[in-house]
N, C-alpha and C positions, 0 to 999 in steps of 0.2 A: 916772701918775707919770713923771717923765724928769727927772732930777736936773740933768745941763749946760743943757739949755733948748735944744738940739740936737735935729735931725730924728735919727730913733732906726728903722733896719730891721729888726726880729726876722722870720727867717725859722726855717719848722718846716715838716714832710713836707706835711701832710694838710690839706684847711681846715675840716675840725668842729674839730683842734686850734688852728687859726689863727685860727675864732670864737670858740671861748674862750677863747685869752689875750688875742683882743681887746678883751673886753668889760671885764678886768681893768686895763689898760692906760690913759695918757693919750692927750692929744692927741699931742703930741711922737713918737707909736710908730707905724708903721705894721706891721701885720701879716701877712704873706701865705705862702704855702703852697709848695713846691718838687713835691707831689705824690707824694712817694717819691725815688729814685735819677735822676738826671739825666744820670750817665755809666754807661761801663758796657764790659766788653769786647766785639769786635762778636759779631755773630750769624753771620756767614759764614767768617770765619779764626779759627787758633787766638787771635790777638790778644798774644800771649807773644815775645818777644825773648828766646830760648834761648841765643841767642851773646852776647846784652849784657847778663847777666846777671839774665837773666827779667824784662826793664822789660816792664812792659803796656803794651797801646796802647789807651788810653780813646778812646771813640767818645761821641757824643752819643745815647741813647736815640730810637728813633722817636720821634716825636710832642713830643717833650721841646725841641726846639727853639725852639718858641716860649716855652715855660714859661724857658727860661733869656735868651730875649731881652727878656722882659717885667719878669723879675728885675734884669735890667739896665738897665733902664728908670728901674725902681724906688729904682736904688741911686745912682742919680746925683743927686748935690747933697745926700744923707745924710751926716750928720755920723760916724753908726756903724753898724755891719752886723753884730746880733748871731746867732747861730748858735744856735739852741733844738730841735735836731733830738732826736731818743731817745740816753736816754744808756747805750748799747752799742752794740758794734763797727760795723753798720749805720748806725745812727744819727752815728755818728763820720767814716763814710767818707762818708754824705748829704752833713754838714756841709763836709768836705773837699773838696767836685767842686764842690759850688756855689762856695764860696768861692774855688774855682781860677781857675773862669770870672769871678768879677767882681773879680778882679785883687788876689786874695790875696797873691802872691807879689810884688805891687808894693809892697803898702804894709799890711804885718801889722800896724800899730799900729793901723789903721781895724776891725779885725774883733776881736771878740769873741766866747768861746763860751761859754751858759751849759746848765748840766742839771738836770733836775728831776725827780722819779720822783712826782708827784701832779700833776695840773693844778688846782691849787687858788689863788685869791689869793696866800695866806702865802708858800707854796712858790715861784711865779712872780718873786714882790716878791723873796723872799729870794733867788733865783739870778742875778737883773740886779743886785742888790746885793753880788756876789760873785763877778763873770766869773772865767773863766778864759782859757788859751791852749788849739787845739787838741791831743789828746791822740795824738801821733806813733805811739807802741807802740800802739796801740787799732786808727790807721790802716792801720798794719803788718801787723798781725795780721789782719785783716777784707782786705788786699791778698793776702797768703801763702794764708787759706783758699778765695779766688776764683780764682787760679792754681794753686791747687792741683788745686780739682775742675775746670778749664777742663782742665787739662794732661792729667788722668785719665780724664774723658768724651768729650775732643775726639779722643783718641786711642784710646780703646778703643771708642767706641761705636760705629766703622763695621765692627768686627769681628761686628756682627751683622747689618749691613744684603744683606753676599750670602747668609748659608746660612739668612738667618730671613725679613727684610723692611727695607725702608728705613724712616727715621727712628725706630726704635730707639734706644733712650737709657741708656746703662749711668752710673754716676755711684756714687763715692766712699762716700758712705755710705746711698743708695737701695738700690745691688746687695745689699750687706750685709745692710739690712732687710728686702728680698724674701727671700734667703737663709736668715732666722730662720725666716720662714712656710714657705718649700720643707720647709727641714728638720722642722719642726713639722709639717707634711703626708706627710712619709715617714715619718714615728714613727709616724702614725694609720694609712696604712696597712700599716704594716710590724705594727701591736699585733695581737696570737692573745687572743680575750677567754677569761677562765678562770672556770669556774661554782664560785661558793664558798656555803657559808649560814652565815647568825648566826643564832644565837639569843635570844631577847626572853623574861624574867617580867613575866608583868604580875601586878602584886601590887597589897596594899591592907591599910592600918594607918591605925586610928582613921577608916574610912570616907574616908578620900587614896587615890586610886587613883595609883601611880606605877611606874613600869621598873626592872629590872636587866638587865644586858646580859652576856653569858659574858665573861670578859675574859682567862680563862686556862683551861685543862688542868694537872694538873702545874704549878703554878705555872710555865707556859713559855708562847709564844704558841705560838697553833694554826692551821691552818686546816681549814675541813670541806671538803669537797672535792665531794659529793655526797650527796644526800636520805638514803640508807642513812647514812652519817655521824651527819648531823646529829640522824636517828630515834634511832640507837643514844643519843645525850646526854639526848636526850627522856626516851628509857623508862627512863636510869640514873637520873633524878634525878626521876624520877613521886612517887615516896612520901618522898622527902625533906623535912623540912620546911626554911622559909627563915628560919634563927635568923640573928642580924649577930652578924659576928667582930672585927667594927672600924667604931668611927666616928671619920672625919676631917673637924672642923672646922676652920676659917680665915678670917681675914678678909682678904681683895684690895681694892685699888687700883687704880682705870683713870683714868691720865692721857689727857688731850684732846690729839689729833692736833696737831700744828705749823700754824701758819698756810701758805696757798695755796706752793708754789712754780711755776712754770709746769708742768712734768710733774705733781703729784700733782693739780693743778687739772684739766688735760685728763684725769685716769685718774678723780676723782669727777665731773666733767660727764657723762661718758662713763656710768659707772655710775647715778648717781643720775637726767639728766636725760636718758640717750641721746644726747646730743649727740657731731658726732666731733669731730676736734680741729680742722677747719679753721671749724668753726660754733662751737668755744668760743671761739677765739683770734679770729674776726671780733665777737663781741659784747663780748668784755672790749677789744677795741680801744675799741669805741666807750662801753663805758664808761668808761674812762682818758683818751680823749680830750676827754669833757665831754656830760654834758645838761642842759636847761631843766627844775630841778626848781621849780617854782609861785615860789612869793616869796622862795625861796635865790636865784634867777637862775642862770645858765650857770654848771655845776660838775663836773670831774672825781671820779666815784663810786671808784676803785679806784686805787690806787698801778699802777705800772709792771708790766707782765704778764708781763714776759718773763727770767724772773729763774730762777735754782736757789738762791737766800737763802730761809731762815728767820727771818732776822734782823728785828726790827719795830724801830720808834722808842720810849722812854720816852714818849715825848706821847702815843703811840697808846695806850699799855699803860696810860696812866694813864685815857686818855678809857674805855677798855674796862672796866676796875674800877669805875669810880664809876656806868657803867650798869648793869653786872651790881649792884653794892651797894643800887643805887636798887630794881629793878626784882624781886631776889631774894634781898637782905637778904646781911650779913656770913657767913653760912656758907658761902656759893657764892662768895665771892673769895679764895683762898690766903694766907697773911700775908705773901708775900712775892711779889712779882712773878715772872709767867714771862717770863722772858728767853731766847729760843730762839738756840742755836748762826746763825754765818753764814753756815757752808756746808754744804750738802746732798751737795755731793761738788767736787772739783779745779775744777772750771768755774762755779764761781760768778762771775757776773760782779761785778766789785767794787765795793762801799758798795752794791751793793743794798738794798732789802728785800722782804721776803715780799709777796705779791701780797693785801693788807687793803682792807676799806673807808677814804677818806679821811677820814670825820667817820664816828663811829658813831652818832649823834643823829640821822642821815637813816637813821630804820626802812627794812628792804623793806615794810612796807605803806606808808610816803609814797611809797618813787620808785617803787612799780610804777605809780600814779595816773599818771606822767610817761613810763612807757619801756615798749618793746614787750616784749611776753609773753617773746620769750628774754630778751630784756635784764636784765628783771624776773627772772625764775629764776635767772640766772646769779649777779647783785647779790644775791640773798637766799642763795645759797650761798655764798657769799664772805663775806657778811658775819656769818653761822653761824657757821662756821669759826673767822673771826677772832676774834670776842666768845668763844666756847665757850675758844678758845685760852686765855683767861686766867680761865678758871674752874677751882673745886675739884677734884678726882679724883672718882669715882664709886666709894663705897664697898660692898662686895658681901659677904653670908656666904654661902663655901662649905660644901657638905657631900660629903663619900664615902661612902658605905657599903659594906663588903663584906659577902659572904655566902659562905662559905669550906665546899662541902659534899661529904660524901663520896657518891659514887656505890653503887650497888647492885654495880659492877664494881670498887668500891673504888679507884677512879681519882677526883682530887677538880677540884673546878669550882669557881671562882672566878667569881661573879655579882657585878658592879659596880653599881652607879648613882649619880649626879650631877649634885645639883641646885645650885638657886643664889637669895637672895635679896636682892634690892637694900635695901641699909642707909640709902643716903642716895645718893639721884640724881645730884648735882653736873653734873659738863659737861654730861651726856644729858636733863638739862630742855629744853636747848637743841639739840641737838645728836648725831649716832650718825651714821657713816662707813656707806657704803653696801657692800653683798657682791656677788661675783659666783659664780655656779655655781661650786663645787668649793673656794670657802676658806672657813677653818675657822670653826665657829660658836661664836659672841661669847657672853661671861658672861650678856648682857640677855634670850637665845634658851633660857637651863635653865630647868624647873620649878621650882619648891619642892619639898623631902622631906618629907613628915610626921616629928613629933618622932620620932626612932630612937635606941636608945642598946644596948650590945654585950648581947647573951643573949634581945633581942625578937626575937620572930618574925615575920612578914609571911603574912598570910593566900595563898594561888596561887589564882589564877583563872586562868592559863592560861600553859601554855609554847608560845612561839610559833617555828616554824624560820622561816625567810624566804632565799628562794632569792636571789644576787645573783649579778652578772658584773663581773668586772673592767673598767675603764675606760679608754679611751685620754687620753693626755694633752688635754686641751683644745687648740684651735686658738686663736690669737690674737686678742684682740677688742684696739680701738685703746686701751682702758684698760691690757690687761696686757702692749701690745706698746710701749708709750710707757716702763712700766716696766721691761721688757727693757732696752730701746737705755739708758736711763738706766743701769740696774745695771752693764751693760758698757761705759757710757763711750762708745757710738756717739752723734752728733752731740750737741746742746746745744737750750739749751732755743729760742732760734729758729728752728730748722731740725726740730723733730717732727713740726710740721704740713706743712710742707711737703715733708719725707720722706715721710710717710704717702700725702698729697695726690699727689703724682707717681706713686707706684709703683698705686693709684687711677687716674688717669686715663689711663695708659699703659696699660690694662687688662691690666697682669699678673698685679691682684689683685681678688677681688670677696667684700665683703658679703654673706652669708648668716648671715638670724640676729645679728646683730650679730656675726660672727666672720670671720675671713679666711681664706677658700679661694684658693690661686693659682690662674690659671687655666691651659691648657693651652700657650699663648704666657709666663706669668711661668714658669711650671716649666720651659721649655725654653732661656729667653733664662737663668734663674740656674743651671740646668748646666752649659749652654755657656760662661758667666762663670768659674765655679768652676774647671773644669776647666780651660780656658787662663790664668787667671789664680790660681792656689792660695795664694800668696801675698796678691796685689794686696786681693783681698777676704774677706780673713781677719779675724774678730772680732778677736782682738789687736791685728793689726796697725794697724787702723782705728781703734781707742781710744789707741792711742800716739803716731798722726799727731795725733789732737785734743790730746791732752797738750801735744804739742810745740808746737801750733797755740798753745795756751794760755801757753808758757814765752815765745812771740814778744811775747805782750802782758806779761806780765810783766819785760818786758828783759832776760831770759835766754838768748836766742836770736837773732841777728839773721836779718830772714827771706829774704833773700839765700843765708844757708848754708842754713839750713831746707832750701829747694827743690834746691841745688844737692846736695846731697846726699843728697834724694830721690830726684833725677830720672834719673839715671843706674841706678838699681836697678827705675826704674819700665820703661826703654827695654830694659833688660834682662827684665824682666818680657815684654814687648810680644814683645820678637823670639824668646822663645822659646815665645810659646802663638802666633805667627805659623806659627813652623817645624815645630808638630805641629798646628793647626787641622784641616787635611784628612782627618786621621785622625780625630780628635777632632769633628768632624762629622759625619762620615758614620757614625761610632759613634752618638754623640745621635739624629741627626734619621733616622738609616736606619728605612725604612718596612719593617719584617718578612717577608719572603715576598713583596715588591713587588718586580718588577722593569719595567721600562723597553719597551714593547711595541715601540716603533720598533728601538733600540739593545741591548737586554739588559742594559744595567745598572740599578746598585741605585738604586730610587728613595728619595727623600727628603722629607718631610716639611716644609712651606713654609706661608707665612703670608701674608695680606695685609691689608686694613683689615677686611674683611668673614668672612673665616674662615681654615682649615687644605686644603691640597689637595696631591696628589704633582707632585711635578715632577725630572725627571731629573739625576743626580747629574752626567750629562756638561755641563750648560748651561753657555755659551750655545750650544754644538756641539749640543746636542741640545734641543728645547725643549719636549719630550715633556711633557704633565701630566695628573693624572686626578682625578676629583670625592673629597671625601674631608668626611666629618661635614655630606654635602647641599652642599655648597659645589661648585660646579663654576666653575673659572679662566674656561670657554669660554664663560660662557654656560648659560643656561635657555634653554631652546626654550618657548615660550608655545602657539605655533600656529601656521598657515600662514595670510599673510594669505586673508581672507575674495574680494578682487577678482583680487590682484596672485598669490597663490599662493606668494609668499615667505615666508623662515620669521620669524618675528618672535621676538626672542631678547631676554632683561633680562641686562643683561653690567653688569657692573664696573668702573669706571676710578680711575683716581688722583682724581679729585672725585666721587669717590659713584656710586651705581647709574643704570642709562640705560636705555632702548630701546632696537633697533634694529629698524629693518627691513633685510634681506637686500638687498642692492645685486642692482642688474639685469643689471651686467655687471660680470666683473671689473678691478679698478683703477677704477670709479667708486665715490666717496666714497657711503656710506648713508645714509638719512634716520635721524635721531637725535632722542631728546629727553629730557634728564633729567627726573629723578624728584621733584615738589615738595617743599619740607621738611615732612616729618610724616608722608608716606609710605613704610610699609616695605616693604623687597622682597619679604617674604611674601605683602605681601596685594593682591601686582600679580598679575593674570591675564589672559586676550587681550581681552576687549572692554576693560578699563581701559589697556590699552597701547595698542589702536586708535584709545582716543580723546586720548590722550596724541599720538601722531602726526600726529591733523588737526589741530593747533596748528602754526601762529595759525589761530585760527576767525575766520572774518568774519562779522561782527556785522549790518552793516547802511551803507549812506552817510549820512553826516551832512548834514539837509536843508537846511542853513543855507551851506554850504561845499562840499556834490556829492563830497568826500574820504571812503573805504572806510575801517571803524573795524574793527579785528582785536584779539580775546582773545587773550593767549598766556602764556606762563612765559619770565620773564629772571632774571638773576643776582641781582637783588632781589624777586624772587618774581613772584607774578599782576600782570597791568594791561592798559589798553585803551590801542589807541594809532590817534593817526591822526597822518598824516602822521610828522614826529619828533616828535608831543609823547606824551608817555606821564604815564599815571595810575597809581598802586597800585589792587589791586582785594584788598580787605578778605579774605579765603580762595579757596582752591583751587578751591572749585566753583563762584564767580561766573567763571573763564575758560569755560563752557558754558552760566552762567545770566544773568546778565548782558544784559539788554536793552539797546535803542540808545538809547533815553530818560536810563537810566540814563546810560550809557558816555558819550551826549552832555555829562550835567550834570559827569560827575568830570573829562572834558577840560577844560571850561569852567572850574571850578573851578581847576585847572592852572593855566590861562593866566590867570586872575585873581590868583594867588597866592594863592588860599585853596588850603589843605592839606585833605585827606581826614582826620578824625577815624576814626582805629582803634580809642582806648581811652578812656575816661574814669578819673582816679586819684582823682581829690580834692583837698583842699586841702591846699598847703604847708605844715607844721607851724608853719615861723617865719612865711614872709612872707604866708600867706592867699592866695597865688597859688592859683587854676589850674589843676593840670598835666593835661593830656592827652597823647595818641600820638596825632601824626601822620603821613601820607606823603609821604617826600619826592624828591626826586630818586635819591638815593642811597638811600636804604631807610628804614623807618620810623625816627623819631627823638622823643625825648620834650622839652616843652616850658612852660614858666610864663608866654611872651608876652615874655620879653626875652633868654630864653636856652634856644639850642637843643643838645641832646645827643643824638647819634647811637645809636642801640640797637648794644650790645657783637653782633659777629661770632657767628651761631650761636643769638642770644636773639632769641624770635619777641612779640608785642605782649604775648600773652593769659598770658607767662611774667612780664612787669613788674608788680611792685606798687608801692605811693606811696613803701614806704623804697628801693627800689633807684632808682626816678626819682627823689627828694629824692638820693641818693649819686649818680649820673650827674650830674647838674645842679650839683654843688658842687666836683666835680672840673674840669667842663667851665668854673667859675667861676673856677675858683683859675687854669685857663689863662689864660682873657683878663685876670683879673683885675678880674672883675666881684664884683657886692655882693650878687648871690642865689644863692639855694640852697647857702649854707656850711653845707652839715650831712651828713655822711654820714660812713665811716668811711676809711681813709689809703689 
């Protein structure tokens, strides 16, 4: 479609999104991808103009450079240049930086911006049928909360890099949420568990065996405190029999949970699938952004993900009723539409809706035929959810019984029990929300009572004590920690994941059990935090700055004063956990009963990538340190070489673990050799270190050329080289196994331009390419024959699978602006 008959530019982040609204689209459009954010404050200065009024200084993202030269390429001779990025704040400020760079502020009548919360035909059609202008307060708002945390990480984060370790990262609403788990881990260990017993009847009427539970003394609560207790209730009520004193019947109603919003999505992924939030919010990307489902063709499965609405469409509410009507008859639809409220709380971003399938007529059993197993899990939870959403209540008959009896001590016992039977199913044909250890159990989880009615007696087959201990609060699993920050208003639904995901790979925090334990670097950097900044990362505080974050999009606030009114209470903050640190230091990190074996003072407690070790509180006057949790600063001694008699030591350095051998004299430089990837410093010993040090091995001469071929380890891993030409060599043990035959054919190969095959993936979903890993100058890199993608920093061959080589290769597409491999997620 393209209405003026004009060349037509939609740009949007990602290019799976970029492939599917291409496919929707005429000739007249072209479509292509910006990859995400394209500006950005820099990486080395604060980047904030404090004296001119907090102006940022946008920098061009690495790598981003040619993405915005090729944009520009693109936009020349186009009649229009519409803006289709995500429609919230993010998405607003994408829109914003591109469009600055191709010369927005020349001429705003050329750019248009349209938004869409489904990638669907209809949706698409209908938002170029209905541009708008960019949305300034949106831009605003997404600028104030990026100088906000710039202003608060850049300047508080180097207060941990001398008394803890360099690159250290404190930030705005992370600190906060390590701070929930700190605190949630001083509760546990601060709990004294207290031994308590209940007691159980098991009884039995008209051959039903079922429970009553003590529920009172004294008609008051109780608790038994000890086995003598609980015996003494035993033997009061031996020969009593169990007449009922009361039957309480009722009939309940359970309404169906609300449709997805981004947090209650991540809190059932998390529960029902395991999934944590940076794996549910990577698959509902890519459902949102479009798959190949069979003879639908290329279709966004899921509205917009990133939402705290409940709010759904009439369209949707009707397509839902008439499958539920079809498929479970007029009982299971309400007479009256559920129309769900549109905010879940203040930060709903606006005209949202609830995170639903786009079409409910695409079963989860069609599109799992089409999409990978999570994708497929995720899409059939969502679309649960949503359908159930607008089904009947679940009608349930309760029963109570009591048994109200007097003891031999003439002290009286109240024995409960209740059960429950399902009247009429409704939502839960389809549908039942998932539990986590310690919440309360659901109407669907009671027995049935046998018929009881008041003056029946219940035969006793056995009173039971049962010994119990009190519980500590549960630790945080990423389900009830997502609900946390939500209930308190710390960040929003775009930033959960990568809250989580940060304080995660800063390793202050670790998985156990699907729960969060800090570890012994997060407990000491959220002390340190706390204590110099008591204000700065206080729950309230943090949920009021989001508020106010919020009143900036709403035109309430200009964010100018915003900041300007912050930032002087923040500097103030700053200078006074500056001017008691020292104290406040060496309080935290002081090492108990450690003192300083050179100087005599108090040692301290210190970090580095690799573990915990003392080091002297007078440094850099004194550079005293001592081994602590195995970790030693100086070095492991391995052994004394075998010819040379030197000592051979595994040391540490700012790039990872090394060798050394002992220098021969002092001030000559050592023979060194780091440690290949994959190898831990654990399971280094002295003959693995000796042979780690005859590197480069010599292999053999090349018969063809008379040139010496040597094995060794460089900054892209194993290879054989002769002369300058070098080869990858597939693992760590072909640098010692490796014949000259061999070493001959992979040089050769080099210099041909054939590449070393490292992996085989299979074939491209879309294009039937190809794709293998091979070796290249610069490190292994994945490729279909027309497009090459360099393997991410840190990712070794045997760790890529076909979806992550199909995402490398669509990203690395939307660079050049090539036509393969458009598929992966933004």
């Amino acid at each position: 479609m393209s209405d003026n008959g004009g060349r037509q530019l939609v740009i949007v982040e990602s290019p799976a999104k970029a492939w599917t609204i291409g496919k929707y689209l005429g000739k007249g459009y072209e479509v292509v991808a910006s990859v995400g954010h394209v500006r950005d404050l820099p990486t080395k200065e604060l980047g904030v103009d404090i004296e001119n009024g907090f102006e940022p200084k946008y920098v061009t993202i690495r790598g981003k450079g040619k993405v915005i030269t090729e944009l520009k390429k693109k936009a020349k001779g186009v009649d229009r240049i519409i803006l289709a990025t995500d429609p919230d704040r993010e998405g607003e400020a994408i829109a914003y930086h591109v469009a600055e760079q191709l010369g927005y502020e020349k001429d705003r009548e050329r750019f248009q911006r349209v938004t869409f919360r489904e990638v669907t035909k209809s949706a698409v059609q209908a938002a170029l049928a209905a541009p708008e202008e960019l949305d300034t307060k949106k831009i605003e708002a997404q600028q104030a909360r990026r100088i906000l945390d710039r202003l608060v990480g850049y300047q508080v984060s180097p207060m941990l890099w001398k008394p803890i370790r360099p690159g250290l990262s404190a930030g705005r609403v992370q600190t906060v949420a390590l701070g929930l788990i700190c605190e949630r881990e001083d509760e546990v260990k601060a709990f004294v568990e207290r031994e308590y017993w209940s007691i159980t009847a098991h009884l039995r009427r008209d051959e039903q065996p079922f429970e009553a539970k003590l529920h009172q003394i004294d008609s008051k609560k109780f608790t038994l405190e000890n086995e003598e207790a609980a015996a003494d209730v035993v033997r009061d009520v031996a020969d009593v029999p169990f007449e009922v004193t009361e039957v309480k019947r009722r009939e309940r109603r359970k309404n169906p949970a609300a449709p997805f919003t981004t947090s209650t999505l991540q809190q059932e992924a998390a529960k029902r699938l395991r999934f944590s939030a940076r794996r549910t919010m990577s698959n509902a990307q890519r459902l949102y952004e479009g798959r190949t489902i069979g003879g639908r063709g290329q279709i966004g499965l899921i509205t917009y993900m990133r939402t705290d609405s409940t709010r759904v469409s009439p369209s949707a509410v009707d397509e839902a009723r008439s499958w539920i009507t079809s498929e479970f008859g007029e009982p299971y639809v309400p007479k009256a539409p559920r129309l769900y409220g549109g905010k879940q709380q203040r930060a709903a971003q606006d005209a949202h809706e609830a995170v639903r399938p786009t079409d409910v007529t695409i079963h989860p059993s069609e599109a799992s035929q089409y999409l990978e197993q999570d994708q497929a899990k995720l899409y059939e939870l969502i679309w649960l959810r949503f359908v159930a959403s607008q089904m009947s209540p679940a009608v349930y008959d309760t029963t109570t019984v009591d048994f109200d009896l007097a003891g031999a001590s003439e002290r009286h016992f109240l024995f409960r029990s209740t059960g429950s039977i399902v009247k009429f199913r409704g939502f839960t044909r389809l549908y039942l929300e998932a539990t986590e250890a310690g919440e309360h159990r659901r109407l669907d989880d009671l027995e049935p009572l046998p018929d009881l009615n008041s003056g029946d007696v219940a035969e006793l087959a056995r009173t039971e004590p049962k010994q119990h201990f009190t519980q500590p609060p549960p630790r945080y699993s990423e389900a009830s920690l997502v609900k946390e920050m939500e209930k308190l208003g710390i960040g929003r639904p775009s930033t959960y994941e990568q809250t989580i995901s940060v304080i995660i790979d800063r390793g202050y925090v670790e998985l156990e059990e699907r729960r969060f334990h800090p570890t012994d670097l997060g407990e000491v950097v959220s002390k340190l935090l706390v204590r110099l900044f008591p204000d700065l990362f206080d729950v309230e505080f943090t949920s009021r700055m989001e508020t106010e974050l919020d009143r900036v999009e709403d035109g309430e606030v200009e964010w100018r004063a915003l900041l300007e009114d912050f930032y002087p209470r923040l500097r103030e903050r700053i200078e006074a956990g500056e001017a008691n640190s020292d104290a406040i230091i060496k309080e935290i990190l002081a090492a108990e009963g450690e003192d300083c074996d050179k100087c005599g003072r108090t040692m301290l407690v210190r970090w580095n990538r690799f573990g915990r070790f003392l080091g002297c509180s007078g440094y850099p006057e004194c550079k005293s340190t001592r081994s602590l949790d195995g970790f030693n600063p100086e070095g492991d001694e391995l052994g004394p070489h075998p010819e040379h008699g030197r000592m051979v030591r595994l040391k540490y350095g700012p790039y990872g673990p090394y060798i050394e051998l002992e220098s021969e004299e002092e001030g000559k430089k050592p023979k060194r050799s780091s440690l290949p990837k994959g190898k831990q410093p654990q399971d280094v010993d002295l003959e693995y270190a000796l042979r780690m040090l005859e590197l480069p091995r010599a292999i053999g001469v090349d018969p063809e050329t008379d040139e010496e071929i040597v094995a060794g380890l460089g900054r892209f891993g194993p290879f054989v080289r002769r002369g300058k030409t070098f080869a990858s060599l597939k693992d760590n043990d072909q640098m010692w196994s490796v014949s000259l035959e061999d070493a001959v054919e992979l040089i050769k190969a080099k210099l041909s331009g054939k590449r070393t095959t490292l992996k085989q993936l299979g074939m491209h979903p879309d294009s039937g390419d190809e794709l293998v890993i091979l070796s290249g100058r610069y490190g292994p890199y994945v490729t279909d024959g027309s497009i090459n993608a360099t393997l991410p920093k840190g990712t070794e061959p045997e760790d890529v699978d076909l979806d992550l080589a199909v995402d490398l290769l669509a990203k690395k597409a939307a660079r050049k602006g090539g036509k393969k491999g458009r598929r992966g997620k933004k």
